[in-house]
C-alpha positions in Angstrom: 16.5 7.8 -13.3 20.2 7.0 -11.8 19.3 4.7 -9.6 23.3 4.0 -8.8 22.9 8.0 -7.6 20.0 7.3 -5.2 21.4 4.0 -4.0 24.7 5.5 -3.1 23.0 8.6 -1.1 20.7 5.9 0.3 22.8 3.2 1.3 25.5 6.2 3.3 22.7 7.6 5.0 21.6 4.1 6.3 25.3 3.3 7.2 25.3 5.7 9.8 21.9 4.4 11.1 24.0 1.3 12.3 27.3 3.1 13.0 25.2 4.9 15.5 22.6 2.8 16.7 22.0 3.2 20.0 21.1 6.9 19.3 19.2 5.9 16.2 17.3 3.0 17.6 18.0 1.9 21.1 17.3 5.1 22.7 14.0 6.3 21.0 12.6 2.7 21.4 13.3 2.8 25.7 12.2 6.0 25.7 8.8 4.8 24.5 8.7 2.4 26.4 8.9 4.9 29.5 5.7 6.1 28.6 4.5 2.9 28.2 5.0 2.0 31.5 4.1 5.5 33.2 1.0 6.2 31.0 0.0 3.0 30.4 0.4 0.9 33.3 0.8 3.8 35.8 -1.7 6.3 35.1 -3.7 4.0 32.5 -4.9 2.2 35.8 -6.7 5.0 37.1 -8.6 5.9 34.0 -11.5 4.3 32.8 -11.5 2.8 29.1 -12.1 5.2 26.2 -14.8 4.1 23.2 -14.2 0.5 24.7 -10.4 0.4 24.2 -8.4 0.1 27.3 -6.2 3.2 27.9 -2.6 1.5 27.8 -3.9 0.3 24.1 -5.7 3.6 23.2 -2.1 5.6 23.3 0.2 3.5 21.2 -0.6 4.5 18.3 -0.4 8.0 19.1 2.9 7.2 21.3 4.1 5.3 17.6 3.3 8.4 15.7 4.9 10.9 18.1 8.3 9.3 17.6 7.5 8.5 13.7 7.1 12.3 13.7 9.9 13.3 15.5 12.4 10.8 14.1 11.7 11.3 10.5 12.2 15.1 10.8 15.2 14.9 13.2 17.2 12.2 10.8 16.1 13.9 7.6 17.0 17.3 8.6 20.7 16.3 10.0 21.4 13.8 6.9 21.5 17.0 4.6 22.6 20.0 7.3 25.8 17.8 7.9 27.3 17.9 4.1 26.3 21.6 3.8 28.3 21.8 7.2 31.3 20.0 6.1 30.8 21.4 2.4 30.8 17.8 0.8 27.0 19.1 -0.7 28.5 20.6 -3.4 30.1 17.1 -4.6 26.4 15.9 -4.2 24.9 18.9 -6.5 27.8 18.2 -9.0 27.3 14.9 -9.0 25.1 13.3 -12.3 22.0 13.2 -10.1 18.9 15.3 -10.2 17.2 16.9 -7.8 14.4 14.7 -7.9 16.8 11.3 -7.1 18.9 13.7 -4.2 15.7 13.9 -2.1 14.9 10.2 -3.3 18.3 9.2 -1.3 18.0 11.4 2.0 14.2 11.1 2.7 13.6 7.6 1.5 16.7 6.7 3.9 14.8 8.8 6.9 11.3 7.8 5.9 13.1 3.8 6.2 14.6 4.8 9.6 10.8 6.2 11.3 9.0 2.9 9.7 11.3 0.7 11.5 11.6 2.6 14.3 7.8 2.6 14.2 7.3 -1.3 13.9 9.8 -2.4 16.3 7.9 0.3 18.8 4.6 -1.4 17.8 6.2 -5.0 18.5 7.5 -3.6 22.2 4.2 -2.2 22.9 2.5 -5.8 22.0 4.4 -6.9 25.2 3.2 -4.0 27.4 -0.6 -4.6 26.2 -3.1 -6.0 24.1 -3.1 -4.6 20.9 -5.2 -5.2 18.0 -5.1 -3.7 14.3 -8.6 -4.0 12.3 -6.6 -2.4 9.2 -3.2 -3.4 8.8 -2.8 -1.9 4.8 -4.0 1.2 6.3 -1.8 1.0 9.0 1.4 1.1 7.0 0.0 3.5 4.7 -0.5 6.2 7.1 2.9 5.1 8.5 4.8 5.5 5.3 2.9 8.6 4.4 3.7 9.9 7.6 7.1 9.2 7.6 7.9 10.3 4.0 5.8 14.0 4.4 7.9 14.7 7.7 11.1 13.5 6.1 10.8 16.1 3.6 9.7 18.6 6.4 12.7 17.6 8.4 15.0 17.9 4.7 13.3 21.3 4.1 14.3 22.2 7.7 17.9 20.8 7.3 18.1 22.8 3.9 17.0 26.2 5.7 19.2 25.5 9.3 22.5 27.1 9.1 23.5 26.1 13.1 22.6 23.3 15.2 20.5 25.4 17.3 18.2 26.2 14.1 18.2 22.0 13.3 16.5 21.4 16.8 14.4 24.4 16.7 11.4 23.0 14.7 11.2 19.4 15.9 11.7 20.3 19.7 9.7 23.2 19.9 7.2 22.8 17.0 6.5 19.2 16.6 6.9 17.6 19.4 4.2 20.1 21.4 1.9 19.9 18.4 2.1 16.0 18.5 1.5 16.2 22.6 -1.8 18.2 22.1 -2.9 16.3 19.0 -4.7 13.4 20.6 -1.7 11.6 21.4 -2.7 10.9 25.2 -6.7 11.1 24.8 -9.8 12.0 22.7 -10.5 15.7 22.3 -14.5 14.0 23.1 -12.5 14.4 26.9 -11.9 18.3 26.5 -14.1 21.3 26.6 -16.2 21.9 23.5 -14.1 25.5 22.9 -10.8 23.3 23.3 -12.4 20.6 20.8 -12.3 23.2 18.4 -9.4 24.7 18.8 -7.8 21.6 18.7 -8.9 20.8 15.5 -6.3 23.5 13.7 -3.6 21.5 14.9 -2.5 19.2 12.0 -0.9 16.5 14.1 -4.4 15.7 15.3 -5.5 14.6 11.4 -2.5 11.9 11.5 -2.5 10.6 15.1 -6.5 10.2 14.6 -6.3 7.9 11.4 -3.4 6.2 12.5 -5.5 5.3 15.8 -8.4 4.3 13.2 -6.5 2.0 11.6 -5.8 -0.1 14.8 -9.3 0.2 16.3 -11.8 1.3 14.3 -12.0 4.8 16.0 -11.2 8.6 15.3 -11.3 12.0 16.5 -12.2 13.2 12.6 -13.1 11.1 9.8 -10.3 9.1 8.0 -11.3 10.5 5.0 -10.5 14.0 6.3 -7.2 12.1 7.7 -6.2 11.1 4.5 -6.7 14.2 2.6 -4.5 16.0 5.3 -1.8 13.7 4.8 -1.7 13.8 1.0 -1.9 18.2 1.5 1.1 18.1 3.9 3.0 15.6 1.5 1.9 18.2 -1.5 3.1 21.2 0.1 6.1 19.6 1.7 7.3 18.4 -2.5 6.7 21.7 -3.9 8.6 23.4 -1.0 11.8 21.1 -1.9 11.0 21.5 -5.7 11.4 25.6 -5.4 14.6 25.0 -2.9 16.4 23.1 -5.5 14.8 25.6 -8.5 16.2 28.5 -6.6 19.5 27.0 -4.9 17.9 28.5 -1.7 20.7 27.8 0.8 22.3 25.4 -0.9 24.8 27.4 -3.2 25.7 29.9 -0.9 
């Protein structure tokens, strides 16, 4: 292992983390506060509490996943599109690393990003309402899980983009939607039993739903069923990058 290799890719992707942090941090953090205050405080008022959790507290985790999701595909995805854009990848593939210590460097950089954008999101939401967390392991587990599947999503989806248009694409108009009708704003007990189930394909709803057990105890599906979806999409998501750099797919051309 050439751990000098994956420090180096690690260490540059987090230097432009704080080169650019009012993009990276500032901005994602007041923008969940917004919904903070509009859901929570605004529209949380007029809605009655939901398997005994008040309905400010009921959506941060859900509000915490939706940016964990969004983030670690969105910083992923442009930390490798940028050297193929600039053409500096090819000193990275001819560099004495291996494939396996590459996506080490850009996803564990992306994966560190969405877990710190995800606690300091969890601390502002403390001052917003009362929160409570009857699993904390479990908590950072399905946060780190989380974070690291989607950052391999979001380097799959930086590997495949050859425009900026293409780099946006998925987490705009994919994840983000997904994430919205996932649970993130209620319990799918509130829709219509044909909407239950056709709820229940969306994958989103499998993380949001543990993550939300892990603070109070309650889930739309059973964390067991939560867990196993997690460890799938972080399967599928290796062997994806493992045929990309088996194949050069996009890289060497």
């Amino acid at each position: 292992m050439n751990f000098y290799g994956v420090r180096a890719i690690y260490g540059f992707e987090m230097a432009r983390t704080w080169r650019t942090l009012f993009q990276s941090v500032v901005a994602p953090v007041v923008t969940t506060s917004l919904y903070f205050v509009v859901f929570g405080a605004a529209i949380g008022s007029q809605i009655d509490e939901i398997d005994g959790v008040s309905y400010g507290a009921f959506i941060v985790p859900g509000l915490i996943m939706l940016m964990v999701l969004t983030q670690s595909t969105t910083n992923a995805a442009f930390g490798i599109y940028f050297p193929k854009f600039t053409g500096t990848i090819y000193e990275v593939l001819s560099a004495p690393v291996s494939f396996y210590e590459v996506v080490m460097g850009y996803v564990g950089a992306a994966a560190t990003k969405a877990v710190m954008l995800g606690l300091i999101i969890l601390a502002t939401a403390s001052l917003f309402v009362p929160l409570q967390i009857a699993h904390p392991l479990w908590m950072l587990a399905f946060l780190i899980l989380t974070a690291t599947t989607f950052s391999l999503i979001g380097f799959i989806i930086g590997i495949w983009a050859d425009n900026f248009e293409k780099l946006q694409f998925v987490p705009l108009l994919v994840i983000t939607p997904l994430a919205f009708l996932g649970g993130t704003f209620y319990s799918i007990d509130m829709l219509p039993p044909v909407w239950q189930t056709v709820t229940l394909f969306n994958p989103v709803l499998y993380l949001v739903s543990g993550f939300r057990w892990s603070f109070y105890g309650i889930g739309d599906v059973s964390v067991a069923v939560s867990v196993l979806m997690i460890l799938l999409f972080l399967a599928l998501a290796l062997a994806v990058v493992a045929w990309i750099f088996r194949t050069g797919y996009r890289l060497r051309s």
